[in-house]
N, C-alpha and C positions, 0 to 999 in steps of 0.2 A: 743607427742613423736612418735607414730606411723605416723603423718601425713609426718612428718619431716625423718623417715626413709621411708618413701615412695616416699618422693620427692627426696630424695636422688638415691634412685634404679632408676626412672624413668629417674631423668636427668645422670645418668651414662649411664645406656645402650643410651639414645640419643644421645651417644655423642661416644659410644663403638660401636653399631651397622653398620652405616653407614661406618664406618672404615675398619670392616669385608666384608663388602658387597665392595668398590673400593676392597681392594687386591683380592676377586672370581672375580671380573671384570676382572680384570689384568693376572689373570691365562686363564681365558677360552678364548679362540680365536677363532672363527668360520672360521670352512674349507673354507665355500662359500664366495664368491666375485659376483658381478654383476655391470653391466654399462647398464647405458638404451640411445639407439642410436635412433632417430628422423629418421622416414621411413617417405616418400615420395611417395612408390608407392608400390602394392603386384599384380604381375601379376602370374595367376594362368595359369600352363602348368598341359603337362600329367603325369607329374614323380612327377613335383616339383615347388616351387613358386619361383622368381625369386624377393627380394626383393631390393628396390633401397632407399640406406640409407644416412645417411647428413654424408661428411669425415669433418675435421675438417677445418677451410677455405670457399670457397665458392663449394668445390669438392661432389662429388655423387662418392659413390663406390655401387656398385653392388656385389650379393651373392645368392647360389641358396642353400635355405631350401629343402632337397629330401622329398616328401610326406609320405615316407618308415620313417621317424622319427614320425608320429604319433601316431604310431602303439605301445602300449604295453603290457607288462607282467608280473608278478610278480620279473621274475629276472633280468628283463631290463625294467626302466619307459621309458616314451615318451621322444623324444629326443625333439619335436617339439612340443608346445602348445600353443593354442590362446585363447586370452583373450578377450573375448567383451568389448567396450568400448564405451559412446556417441558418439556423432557428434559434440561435442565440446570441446571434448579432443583429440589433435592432437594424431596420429597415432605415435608408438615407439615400438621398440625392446629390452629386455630384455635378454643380454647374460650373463648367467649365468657358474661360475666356481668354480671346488671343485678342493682345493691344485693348483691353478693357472692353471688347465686343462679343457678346453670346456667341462659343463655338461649336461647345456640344453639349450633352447632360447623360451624364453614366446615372439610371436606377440603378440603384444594390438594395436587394429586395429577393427572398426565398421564390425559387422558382414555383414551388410547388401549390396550384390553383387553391389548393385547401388549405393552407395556411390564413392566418385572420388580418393579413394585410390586404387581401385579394377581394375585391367585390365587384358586380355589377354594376353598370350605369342603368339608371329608374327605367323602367320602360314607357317608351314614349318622350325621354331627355334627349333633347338634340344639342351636342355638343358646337360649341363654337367655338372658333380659332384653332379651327383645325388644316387649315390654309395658311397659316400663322408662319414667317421665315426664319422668325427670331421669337428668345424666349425672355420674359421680362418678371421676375421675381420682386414680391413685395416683401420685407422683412419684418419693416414697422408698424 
């Protein structure tokens, strides 16, 4: 008798549990959004890195990361953060958004300067939108 009300409770909640658990699903919706964009190239200047990313198609669009976004604080995080990655995971951007608004951008890109992602900014290119507060990616 006991085994048989025990099977009973056990196959009830198996079957009541997972039920509760979709409808919390269905309530909580996270603020954050993220798209990860395929870089091509990170050429470091004096302000800011000037990254060169895949548009959708056969296009490259360009965007300049201010250096001024690594920088944080308790009541501002980092706008800018990199992520080390092998030499065989292709190089990509992580732009990150809370409530559909630019919050941060993770590079994932080989740390290492000699790798063929890494380049110079021309000498004598003066970077702009490097005062920039937000980041605004073109796709198409």
């Amino acid at each position: 008798m006991e085994k048989r009300l025990f099977c009973a409770i056990v196959l009830a909640l198996s079957f009541i549990l997972p039920l509760c658990a979709q409808e919390n699903a269905r309530q909580s919706k996270s603020p954050l959004s993220y798209e990860n964009i395929p870089v091509y190239k990170v050429l470091d200047g004096r302000d800011g890195y000037v990254v060169m990313y895949a548009k959708y198609g056969a296009a490259v669009g360009e965007t300049v990361l201010p250096k001024a976004w690594t920088a944080s604080s308790v009541e501002k995080p980092a706008k800018l953060v990199f992520r080390s990655i092998p030499v065989s995971i292709n190089p990509y951007m992580t732009v990150v958004k809370k409530d559909g608004n630019f919050y941060k951008v993770i590079l994932s890109v080989n740390h290492s300067r000699t790798n063929a992602v890494w380049g110079v900014v021309a000498n004598g290119r003066t970077l702009e939108g490097t005062d920039k507060e937000t980041l605004e990616i073109e796709l198409k």
